[in-house]
N, C-alpha and C positions, 0 to 999 in steps of 0.2 A: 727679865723674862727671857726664857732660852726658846728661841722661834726655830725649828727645824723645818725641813723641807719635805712634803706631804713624799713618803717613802714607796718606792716604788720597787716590785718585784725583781731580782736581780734574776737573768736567765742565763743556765748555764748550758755549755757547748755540752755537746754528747763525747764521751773520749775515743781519740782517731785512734780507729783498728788498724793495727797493721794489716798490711797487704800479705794473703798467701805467699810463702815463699818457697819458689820451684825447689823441685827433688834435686839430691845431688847425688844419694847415693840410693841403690836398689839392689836386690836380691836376685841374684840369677836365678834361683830354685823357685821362688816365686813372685812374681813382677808385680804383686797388689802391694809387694810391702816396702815399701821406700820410706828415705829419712832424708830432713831438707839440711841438716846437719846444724840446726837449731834446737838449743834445750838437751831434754836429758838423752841419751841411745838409745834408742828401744831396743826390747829385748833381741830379739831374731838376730842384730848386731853385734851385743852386746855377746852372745852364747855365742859367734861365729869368731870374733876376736878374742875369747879364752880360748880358742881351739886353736889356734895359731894363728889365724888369720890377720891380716891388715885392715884398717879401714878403709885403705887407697884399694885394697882390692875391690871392693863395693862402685869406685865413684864410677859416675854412667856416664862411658865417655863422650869426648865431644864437648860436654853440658858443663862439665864443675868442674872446678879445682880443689883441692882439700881444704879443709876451715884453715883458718889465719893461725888456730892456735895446734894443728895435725901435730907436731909433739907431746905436746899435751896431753892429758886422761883427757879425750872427747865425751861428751854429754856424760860424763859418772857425776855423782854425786860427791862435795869435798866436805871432812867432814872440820869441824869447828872445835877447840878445846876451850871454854869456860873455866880460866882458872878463880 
């Protein structure tokens, strides 16, 4: 006879949100639009660095340093080939 043990609800943890992460870089033209230079560019960035511009020109000084990867394409999207 297979005797189990009266089963009891299993409760799960809620998943840790990350923590807001402070701005690094900001728009001089207008200071509502900041990017914490996590995930993908947003646009305003994105149309300022096809125009010549830097990313380092953005960052707000004092505060940041450039992401780990500032060689790199920052926040663009890389695309994938499926062969």
């Amino acid at each position: 006879m297979d005797a189990k043990a009266p089963s009891t609800p299993t409760r799960r943890s809620k998943p840790q949100s990350r923590a807001r992460a402070a701005p690094k870089y900001r728009d001089p033209g207008n200071r509502r639009h900041t990017w914490s230079g996590r995930g993908r560019m947003p646009r305003w960035l994105a149309d300022k660095v096809k125009r010549g511009h830097s990313v380092t020109d953005f960052l707000i000084p004092g505060l940041a340093r450039p992401t780990a990867k500032s060689s790199h394409r920052i926040g663009q999207r890389s695309v994938v080939k499926r062969t």
